[in-house]
C-alpha positions as MATLAB code, in Angstrom:
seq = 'XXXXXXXXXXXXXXXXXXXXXXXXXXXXXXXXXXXXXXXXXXXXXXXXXXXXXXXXXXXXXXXXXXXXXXXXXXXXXXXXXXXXXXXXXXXXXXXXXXXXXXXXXXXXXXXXXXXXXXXXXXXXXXXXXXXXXXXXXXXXXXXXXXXXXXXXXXXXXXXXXXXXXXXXXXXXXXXXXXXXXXXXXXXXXXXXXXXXXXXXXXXXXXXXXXXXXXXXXXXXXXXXXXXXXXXXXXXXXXXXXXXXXXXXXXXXXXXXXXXXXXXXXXXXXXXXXXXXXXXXXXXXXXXXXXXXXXXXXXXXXXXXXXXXXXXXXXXXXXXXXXXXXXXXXXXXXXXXXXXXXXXXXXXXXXXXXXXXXXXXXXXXXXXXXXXXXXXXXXXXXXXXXXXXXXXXXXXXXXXXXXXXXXXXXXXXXXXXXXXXXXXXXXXXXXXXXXXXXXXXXXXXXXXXXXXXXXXXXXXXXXXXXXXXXXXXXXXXXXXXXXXXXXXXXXXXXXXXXXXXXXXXXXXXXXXXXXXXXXXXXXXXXXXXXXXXXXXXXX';
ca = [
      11.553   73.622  -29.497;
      12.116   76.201  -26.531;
      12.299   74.616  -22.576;
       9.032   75.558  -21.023;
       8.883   74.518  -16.704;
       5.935   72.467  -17.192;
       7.953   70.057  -19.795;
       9.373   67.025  -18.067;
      12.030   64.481  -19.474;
      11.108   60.982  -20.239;
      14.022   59.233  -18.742;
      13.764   56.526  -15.950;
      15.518   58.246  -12.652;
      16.931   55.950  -10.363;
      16.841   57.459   -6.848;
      19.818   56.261   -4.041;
      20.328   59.295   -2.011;
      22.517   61.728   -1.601;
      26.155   61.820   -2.764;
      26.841   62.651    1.226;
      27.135   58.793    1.412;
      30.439   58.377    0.182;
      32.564   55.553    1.403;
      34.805   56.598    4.301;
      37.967   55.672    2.534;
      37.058   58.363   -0.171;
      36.391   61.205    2.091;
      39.721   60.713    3.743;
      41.134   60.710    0.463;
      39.467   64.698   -0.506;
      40.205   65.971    2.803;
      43.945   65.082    2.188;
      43.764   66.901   -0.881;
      42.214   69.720    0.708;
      44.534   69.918    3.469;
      47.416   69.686    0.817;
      45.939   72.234   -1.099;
      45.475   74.358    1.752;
      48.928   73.969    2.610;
      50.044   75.547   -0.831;
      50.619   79.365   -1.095;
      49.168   81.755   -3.565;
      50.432   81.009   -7.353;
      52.484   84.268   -7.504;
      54.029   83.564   -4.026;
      54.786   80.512   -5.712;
      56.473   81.467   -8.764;
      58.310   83.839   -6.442;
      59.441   81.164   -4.289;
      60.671   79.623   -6.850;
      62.658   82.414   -8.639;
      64.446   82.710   -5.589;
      64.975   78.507   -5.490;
      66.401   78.384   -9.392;
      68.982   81.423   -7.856;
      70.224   79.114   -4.710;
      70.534   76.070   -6.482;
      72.067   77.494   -9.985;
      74.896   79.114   -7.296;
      75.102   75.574   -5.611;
      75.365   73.884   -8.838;
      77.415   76.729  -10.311;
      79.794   76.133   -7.362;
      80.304   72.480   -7.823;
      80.712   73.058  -11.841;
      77.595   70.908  -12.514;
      77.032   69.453  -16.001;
      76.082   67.322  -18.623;
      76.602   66.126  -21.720;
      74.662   67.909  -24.669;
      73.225   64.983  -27.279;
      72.185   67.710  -29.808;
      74.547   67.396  -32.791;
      78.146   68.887  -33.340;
      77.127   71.982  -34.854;
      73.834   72.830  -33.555;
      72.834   76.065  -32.417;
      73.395   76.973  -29.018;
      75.620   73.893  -28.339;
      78.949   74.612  -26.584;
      82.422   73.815  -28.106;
      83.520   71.088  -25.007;
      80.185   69.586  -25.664;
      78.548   69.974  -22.403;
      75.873   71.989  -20.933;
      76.905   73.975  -17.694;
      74.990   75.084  -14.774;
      75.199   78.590  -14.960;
      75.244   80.590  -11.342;
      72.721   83.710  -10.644;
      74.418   83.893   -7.321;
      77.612   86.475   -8.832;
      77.871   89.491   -9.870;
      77.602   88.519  -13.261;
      73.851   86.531  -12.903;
      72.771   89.612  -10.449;
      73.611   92.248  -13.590;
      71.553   89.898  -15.729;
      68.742   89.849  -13.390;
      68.610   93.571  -12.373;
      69.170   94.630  -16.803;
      66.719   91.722  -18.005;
      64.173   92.187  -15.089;
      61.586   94.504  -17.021;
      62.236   92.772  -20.617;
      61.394   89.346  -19.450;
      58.084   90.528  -18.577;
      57.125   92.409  -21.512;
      58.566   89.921  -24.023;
      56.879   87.256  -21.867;
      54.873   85.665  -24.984;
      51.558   84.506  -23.428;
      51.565   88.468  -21.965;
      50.913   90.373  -24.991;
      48.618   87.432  -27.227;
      46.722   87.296  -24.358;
      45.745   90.669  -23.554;
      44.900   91.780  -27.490;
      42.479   88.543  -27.567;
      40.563   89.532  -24.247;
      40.313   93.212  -26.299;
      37.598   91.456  -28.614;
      36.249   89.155  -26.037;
      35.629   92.493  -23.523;
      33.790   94.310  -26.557;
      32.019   90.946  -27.069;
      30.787   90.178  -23.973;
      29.757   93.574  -22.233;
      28.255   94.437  -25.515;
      25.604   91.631  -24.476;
      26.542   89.383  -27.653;
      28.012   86.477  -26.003;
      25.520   86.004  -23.177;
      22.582   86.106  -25.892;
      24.193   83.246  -28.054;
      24.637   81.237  -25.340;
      21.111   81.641  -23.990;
      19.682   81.124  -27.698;
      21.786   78.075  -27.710;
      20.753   76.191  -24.868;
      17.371   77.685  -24.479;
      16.044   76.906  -28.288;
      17.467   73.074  -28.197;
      14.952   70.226  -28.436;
      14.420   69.220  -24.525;
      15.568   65.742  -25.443;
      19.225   67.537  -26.367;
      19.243   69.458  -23.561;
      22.131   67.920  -21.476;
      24.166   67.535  -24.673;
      23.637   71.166  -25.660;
      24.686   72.264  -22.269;
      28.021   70.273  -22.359;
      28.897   71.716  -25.578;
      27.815   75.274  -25.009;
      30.439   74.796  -21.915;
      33.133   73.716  -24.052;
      32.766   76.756  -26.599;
      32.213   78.894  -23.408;
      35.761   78.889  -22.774;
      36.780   81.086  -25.932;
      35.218   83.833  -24.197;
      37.330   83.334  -20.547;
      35.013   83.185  -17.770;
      31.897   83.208  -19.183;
      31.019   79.676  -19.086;
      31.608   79.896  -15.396;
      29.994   82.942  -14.655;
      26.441   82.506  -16.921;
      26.383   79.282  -18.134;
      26.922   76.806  -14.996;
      23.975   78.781  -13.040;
      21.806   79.220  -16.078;
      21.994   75.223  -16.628;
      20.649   74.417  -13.102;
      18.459   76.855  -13.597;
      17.031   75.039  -16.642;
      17.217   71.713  -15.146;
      15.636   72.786  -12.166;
      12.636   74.574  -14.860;
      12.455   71.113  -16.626;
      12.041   69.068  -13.062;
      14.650   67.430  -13.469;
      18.202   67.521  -10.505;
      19.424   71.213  -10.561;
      22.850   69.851   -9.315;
      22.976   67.581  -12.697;
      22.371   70.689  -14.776;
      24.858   72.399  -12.714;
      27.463   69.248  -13.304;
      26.960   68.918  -16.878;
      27.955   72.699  -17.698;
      30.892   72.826  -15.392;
      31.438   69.397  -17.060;
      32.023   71.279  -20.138;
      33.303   74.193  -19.114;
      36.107   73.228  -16.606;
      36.605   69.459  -17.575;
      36.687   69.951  -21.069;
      38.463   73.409  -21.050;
      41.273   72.654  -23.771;
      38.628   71.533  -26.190;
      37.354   73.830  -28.650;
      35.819   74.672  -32.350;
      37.375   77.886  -32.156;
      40.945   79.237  -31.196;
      40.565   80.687  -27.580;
      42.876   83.190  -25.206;
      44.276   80.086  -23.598;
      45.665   78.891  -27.232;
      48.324   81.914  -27.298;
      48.926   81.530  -23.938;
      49.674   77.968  -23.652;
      51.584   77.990  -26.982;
      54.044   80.821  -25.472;
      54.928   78.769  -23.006;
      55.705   75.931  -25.257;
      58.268   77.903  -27.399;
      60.029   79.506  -24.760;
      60.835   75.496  -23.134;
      61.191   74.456  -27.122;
      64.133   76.803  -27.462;
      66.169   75.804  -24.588;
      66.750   72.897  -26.993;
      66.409   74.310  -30.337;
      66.547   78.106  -30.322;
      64.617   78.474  -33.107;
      61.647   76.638  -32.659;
      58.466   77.961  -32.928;
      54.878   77.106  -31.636;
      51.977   78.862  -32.740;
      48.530   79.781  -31.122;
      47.183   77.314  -33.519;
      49.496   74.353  -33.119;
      46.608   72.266  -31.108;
      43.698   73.162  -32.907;
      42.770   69.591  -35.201;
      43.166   67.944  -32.072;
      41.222   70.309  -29.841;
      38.155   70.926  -32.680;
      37.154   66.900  -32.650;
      37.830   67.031  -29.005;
      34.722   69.319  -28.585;
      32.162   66.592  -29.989;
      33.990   63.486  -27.730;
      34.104   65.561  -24.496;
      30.363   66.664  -25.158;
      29.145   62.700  -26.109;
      30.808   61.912  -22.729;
      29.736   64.710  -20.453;
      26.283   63.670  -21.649;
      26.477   60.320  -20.885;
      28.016   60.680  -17.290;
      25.442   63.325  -16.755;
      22.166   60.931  -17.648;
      23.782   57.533  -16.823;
      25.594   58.325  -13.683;
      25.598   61.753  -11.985;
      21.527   62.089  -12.458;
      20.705   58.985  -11.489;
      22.658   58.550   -8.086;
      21.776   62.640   -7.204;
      18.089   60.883   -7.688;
      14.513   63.409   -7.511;
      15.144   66.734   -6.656;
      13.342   67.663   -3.293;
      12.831   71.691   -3.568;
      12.841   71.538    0.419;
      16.650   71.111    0.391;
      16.980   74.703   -1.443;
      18.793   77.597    0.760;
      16.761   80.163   -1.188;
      13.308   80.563   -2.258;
      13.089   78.938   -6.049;
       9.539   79.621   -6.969;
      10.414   82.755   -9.109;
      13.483   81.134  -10.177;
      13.093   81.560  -14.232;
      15.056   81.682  -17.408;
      15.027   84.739  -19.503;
      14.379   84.227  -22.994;
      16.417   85.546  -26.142;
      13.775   88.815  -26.959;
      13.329   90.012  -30.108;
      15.573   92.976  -30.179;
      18.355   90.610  -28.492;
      17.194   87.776  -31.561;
      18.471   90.654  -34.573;
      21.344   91.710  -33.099;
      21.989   88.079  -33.444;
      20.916   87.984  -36.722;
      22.977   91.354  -37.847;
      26.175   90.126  -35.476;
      26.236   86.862  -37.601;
      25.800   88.677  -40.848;
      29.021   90.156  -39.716;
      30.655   86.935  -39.086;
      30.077   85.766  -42.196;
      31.500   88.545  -43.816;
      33.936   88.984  -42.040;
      34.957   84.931  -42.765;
      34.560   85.808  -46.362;
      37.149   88.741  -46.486;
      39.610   86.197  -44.363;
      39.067   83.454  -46.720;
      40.459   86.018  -49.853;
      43.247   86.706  -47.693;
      44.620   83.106  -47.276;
      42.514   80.421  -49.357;
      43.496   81.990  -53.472;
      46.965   81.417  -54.931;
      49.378   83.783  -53.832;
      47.429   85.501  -51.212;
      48.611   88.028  -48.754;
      48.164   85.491  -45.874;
      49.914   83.153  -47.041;
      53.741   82.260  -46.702;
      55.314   84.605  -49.547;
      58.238   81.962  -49.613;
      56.472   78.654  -50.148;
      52.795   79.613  -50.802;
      51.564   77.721  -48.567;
      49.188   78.103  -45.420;
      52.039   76.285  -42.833;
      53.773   79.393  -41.165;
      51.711   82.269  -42.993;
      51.491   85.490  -41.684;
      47.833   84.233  -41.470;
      48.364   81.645  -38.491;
      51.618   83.946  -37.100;
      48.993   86.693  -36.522;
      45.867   84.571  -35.262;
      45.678   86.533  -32.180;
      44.886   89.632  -34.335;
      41.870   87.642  -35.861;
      40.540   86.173  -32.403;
      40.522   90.286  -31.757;
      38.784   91.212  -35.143;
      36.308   88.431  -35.292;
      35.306   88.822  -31.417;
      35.124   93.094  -31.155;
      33.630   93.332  -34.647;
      30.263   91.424  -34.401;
      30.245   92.266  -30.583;
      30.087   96.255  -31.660;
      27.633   95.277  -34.399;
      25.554   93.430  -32.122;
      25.620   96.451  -29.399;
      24.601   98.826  -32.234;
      21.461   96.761  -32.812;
      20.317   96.192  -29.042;
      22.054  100.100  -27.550;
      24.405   98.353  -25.515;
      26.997  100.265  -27.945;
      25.901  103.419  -28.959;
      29.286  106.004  -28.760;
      33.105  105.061  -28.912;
      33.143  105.481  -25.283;
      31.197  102.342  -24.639;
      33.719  100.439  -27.193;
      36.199  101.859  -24.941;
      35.199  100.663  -21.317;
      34.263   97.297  -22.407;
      37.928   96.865  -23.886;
      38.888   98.929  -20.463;
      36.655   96.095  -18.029;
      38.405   93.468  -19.901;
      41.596   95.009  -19.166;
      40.935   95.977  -15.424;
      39.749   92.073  -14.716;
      42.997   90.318  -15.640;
      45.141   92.417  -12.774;
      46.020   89.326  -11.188;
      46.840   87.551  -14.382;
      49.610   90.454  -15.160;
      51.225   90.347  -11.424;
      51.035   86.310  -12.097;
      53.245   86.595  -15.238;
      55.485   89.094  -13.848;
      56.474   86.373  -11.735;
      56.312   83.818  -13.926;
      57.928   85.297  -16.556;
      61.321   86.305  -14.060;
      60.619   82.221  -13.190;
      60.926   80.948  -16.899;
      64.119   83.402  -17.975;
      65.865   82.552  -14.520;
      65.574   78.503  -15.432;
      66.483   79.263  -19.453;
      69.555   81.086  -18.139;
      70.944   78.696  -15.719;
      70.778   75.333  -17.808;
      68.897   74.294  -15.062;
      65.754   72.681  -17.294;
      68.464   71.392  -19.842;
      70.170   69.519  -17.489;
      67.294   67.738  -16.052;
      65.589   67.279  -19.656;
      68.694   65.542  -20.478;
      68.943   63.588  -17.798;
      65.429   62.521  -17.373;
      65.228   61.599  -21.202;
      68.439   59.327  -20.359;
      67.169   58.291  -17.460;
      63.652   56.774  -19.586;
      65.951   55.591  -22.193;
      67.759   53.682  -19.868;
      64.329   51.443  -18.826;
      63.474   51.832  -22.298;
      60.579   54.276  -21.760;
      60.809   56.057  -24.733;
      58.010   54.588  -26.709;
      54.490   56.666  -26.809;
      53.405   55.473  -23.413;
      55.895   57.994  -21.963;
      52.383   60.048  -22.733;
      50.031   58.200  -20.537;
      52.622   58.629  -17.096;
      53.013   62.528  -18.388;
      49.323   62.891  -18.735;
      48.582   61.402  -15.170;
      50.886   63.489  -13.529;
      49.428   66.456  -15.128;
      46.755   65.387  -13.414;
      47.819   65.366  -10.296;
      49.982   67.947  -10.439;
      46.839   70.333  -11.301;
      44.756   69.325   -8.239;
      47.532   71.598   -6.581;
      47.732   74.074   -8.501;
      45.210   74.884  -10.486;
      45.992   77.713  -12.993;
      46.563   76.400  -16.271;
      49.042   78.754  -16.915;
      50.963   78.851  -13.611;
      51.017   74.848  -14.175;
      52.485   74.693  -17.625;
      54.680   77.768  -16.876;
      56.660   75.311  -13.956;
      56.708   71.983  -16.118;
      57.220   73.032  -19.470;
      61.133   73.911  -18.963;
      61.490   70.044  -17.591;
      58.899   68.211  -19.918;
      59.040   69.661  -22.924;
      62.714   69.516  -23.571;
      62.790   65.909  -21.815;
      60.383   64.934  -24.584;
      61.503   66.206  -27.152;
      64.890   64.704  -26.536;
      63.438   61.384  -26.730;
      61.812   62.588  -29.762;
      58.706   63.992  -29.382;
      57.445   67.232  -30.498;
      56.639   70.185  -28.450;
      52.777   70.534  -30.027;
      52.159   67.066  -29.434;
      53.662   67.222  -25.794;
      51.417   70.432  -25.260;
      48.501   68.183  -26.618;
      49.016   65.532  -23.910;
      49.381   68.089  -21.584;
      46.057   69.776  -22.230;
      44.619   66.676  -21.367;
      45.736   66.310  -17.960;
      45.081   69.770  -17.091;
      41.749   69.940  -18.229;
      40.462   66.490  -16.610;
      40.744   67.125  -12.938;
      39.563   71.025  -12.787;
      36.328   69.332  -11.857;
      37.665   67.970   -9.058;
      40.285   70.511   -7.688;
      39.570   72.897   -4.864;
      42.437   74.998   -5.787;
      40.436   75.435   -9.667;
      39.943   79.328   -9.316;
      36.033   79.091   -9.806;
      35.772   76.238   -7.776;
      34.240   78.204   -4.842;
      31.896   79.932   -7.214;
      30.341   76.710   -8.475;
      30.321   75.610   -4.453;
      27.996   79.045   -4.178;
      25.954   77.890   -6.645;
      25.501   74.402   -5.925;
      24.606   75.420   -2.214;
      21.634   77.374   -3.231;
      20.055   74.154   -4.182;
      21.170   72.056   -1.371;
      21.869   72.945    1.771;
      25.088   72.619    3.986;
      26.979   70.907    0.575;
      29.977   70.689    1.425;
      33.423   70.749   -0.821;
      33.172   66.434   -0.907;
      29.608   65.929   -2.191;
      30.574   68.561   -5.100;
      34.191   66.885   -5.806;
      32.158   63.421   -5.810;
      29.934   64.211   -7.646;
      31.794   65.521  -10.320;
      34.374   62.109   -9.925;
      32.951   60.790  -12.493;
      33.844   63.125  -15.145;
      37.041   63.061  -14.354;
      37.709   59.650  -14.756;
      35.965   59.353  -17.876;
      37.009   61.991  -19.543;
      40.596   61.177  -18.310;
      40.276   57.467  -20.231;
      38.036   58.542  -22.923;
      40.184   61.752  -23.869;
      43.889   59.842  -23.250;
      42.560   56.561  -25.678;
      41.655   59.071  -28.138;
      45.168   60.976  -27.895;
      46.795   57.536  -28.821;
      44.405   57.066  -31.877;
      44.840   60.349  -33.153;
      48.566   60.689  -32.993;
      50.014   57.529  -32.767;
      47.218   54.872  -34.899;
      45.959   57.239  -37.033;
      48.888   59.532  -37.340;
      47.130   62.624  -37.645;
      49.309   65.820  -37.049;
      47.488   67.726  -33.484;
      47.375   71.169  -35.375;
      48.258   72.846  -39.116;
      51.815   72.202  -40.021;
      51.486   70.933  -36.318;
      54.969   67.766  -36.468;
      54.341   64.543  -34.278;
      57.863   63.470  -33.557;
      60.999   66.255  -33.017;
      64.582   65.893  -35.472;
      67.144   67.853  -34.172;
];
């Protein structure tokens, strides 16, 4: 059944004003966090900032012949003959030649650089082809009205393997419906950035923050083990059932507790005229490209499925047969590309959106031209990560941090509950997922692992706390666009009544999500990803 204005929802709506009245105590509390935020500087000042720290304080350290013990065995790669690990100084001649011959090869061998860039290729064919924003309007639009906040949520959640999507159609299109259905605009509004920002690790699908993420991983894995490897893939079991608990929860904040404080909507408090406020429908000619773009999926699946699931297919690991390091899950990103530009172009054939190479080409090229800040970000970030690998920096404090929680006797899995909080916190800073992960991995990863913890399961508890407080972090990148919206529909809201009303999420997706980690890994032993380990052997 479609959503038609003059439908209504039978649910009992408990009116008790606005969220302006917030306790005193908690508006002191966001305007510190604003004012801290403020106080932050852009992410690539940042990363630069800290470049130049790791240089002063590897010379300091350097200069003082800092170092540590190594606990890896006798043996191992990478392990000096004296044992220890030194502090190596960027402040010679030596560390300046490395910088000035390595400067241009850190970027471009950056990881998350490259993976990134070839998925947004089939996302940019995919979503100015039209494609993307028709499923999602055919999603939420043909749902039963009774699964309407449900199918939101979820249509958030799968929003985010096509980037900014979910932000930039789906959170207004869901107050839009709302608003249609009479019920609180600002709930719709909630519930999709519920999905979309709050649950943005979760997924049924592998996404362009899976390679990115995963890069990051490896490159903090191997300043313990050289070798190590994490793939795009290494969070996906985890992440797939993570989609259906974040959804069940964004739903039930959203009719339980968001809806029923925000109370009836009064159109009066609009800043714009909603009368001819309306959703556009899925039209026939955008309903068989649909049709012909999913055809296309499924063959496309098929063909896949005789490259990896027979005996002795091409996909698979020629040594041990097997699906667990395959070329198939080494080259993901080139089947995110494939399985994203091919039913986008097929789609655009059907509906004109794609009729010569040339519009092929500028979609990839507006996919490309939109991530300029992402490529300066990494430029810097990349200099950031080499600069810390080099100077033994991130292997001295790994060491000594997983000594220092051996030494209380932290080493047990609650280590993951303190690591996901300060996630948390850490992200109502700074908000970039990648910028985050980029500055903690060299400490956290190789601190956990030394305790004995693997990197995919680490990157699985931090996914968590990065994904929980977007909803209520003004330095979240689309956080001002969702303030735009919500303003529309109620005048002079300001940055609190958004951050408290979205609160709620937070913490229960933060409990919900963190209980569930500790089932999955640690009661039910379940690995996070394919060939994905739990616990790290040297």
């Amino acid at each position: 059944m479609g959503l038609n204005k003059d439908e209504s929802i039978d649910m009992p709506l408990k009116s008790s004003g606005s969220s302006g009245g917030q306790s005193g105590a908690f508006v002191r509390f966001l305007n510190i966090v604003e004012r801290l935020g403020n106080l932050l500087p852009h992410p690539i000042t940042l990363f630069a900032m800290f470049c130049m720290a790791v240089i002063v304080i590897s010379g300091i350290a350097g200069y003082f012949e800092l170092s540590i013990t190594d606990p890896r065995p006798v043996g191992s790669s990478g392990r000096s003959e004296d044992g220890l690990i030194h502090v190596v100084s960027l402040m010679n001649a030596e560390g300046l030649r490395m910088i000035v011959s390595n400067l241009v090869t850190n970027f471009t061998g950056f990881t998350p650089l490259g993976t990134v860039l070839v998925a947004l290729l089939g996302v940019g064919i995919a979503e100015r082809s039209g494609m993307l924003s028709a499923a999602m309007r055919s999603l939420v639009m043909g749902t039963s009205k009774r699964l309407v906040t449900l199918t939101i949520v979820f249509a958030g959640i799968i929003s985010n393997t096509a980037s900014e999507l979910g932000y930039v159609v789906l959170i207004p299109m869901a107050a839009m419906i709302f608003h249609s259905l009479g019920r609180h605009p600002l709930a719709g509004l909630a519930a999709a950035f519920a999905g979309v920002s709050g649950g943005y690790s979760a997924n049924l699908l592998l996404g362009t923050v899976d390679p990115l993420l995963s890069g990051i991983t490896e490159a903090a894995a191997q300043m313990i083990d050289p070798v190590y490897t994490v793939g795009p893939e290494s969070n996906w079991y985890f992440m797939f059932v993570s989609t259906f608990l974040i959804t069940i929860l964004g739903a039930l904040v959203t009719e339980k507790i968001v809806e029923p404080k925000l109370g009836k909507y009064d159109a009066s408090e609009a800043a714009v005229d909603l009368s001819h406020q309306k959703m556009d429908s899925v039209d026939a000619l955008e309903k068989r490209g649909l049709k012909a773009a999913g055809i296309a999926i499924l063959l496309l699946t098929a063909l896949l499925a005789l490259t990896i699931v027979p005996e002795g297919a091409p996909l698979r690991n020629p040594e041990t047969g097997l699906v667990a390091d395959s070329p198939f899950l080494k080259g993901i990103v080139a089947f995110i590309f494939i399985c994203f530009a091919i039913p986008g172009l097929v789609y655009g054939k059907v509906v004109g959106t794609m009729k010569r190479d040339k519009d092929v080409i500028d979609a990839m090229s507006h996919s490309m031209s939109s991530m300029g800040m992402y490529i300066v970000l990494v430029f810097f970030a990349s200099q950031f990560v080499a600069f810390f690998k080099w100077t033994n920096l991130g292997a001295v404090l790994a060491v000594s941090g997983a000594d220092a929680l051996s030494a209380i006797g932290l080493t047990s899995p609650l280590v993951f509950l303190l690591f996901i909080m300060m996630c948390g916190v850490i992200n109502l800073m700074l908000g970039s997922a990648s910028a985050q992960w980029a500055v903690t991995a060299p400490i956290f990863v190789p601190m956990l692992m030394l305790i004995g913890y693997a990197p995919e399961t680490i990157q699985a508890a931090y996914r968590i706390g990065d994904s929980v407080t977007n909803l209520i972090s003004p330095m979240m990148s689309y956080f001002g666009l969702i303030l735009a919206v919500a303003s529309q529909y109620k005048k002079n809201l300001g940055i609190g009544t958004l951050i408290a009303t979205m609160l709620p999420y937070s913490i229960v997706f933060f409990i919900g999500w963190t209980l569930f980690f500790f089932l999955w890994v640690f009661v039910l032993e379940m690995p996070v990803g394919p060939g994905a380990a739990t616990y790290y052997t040297p």
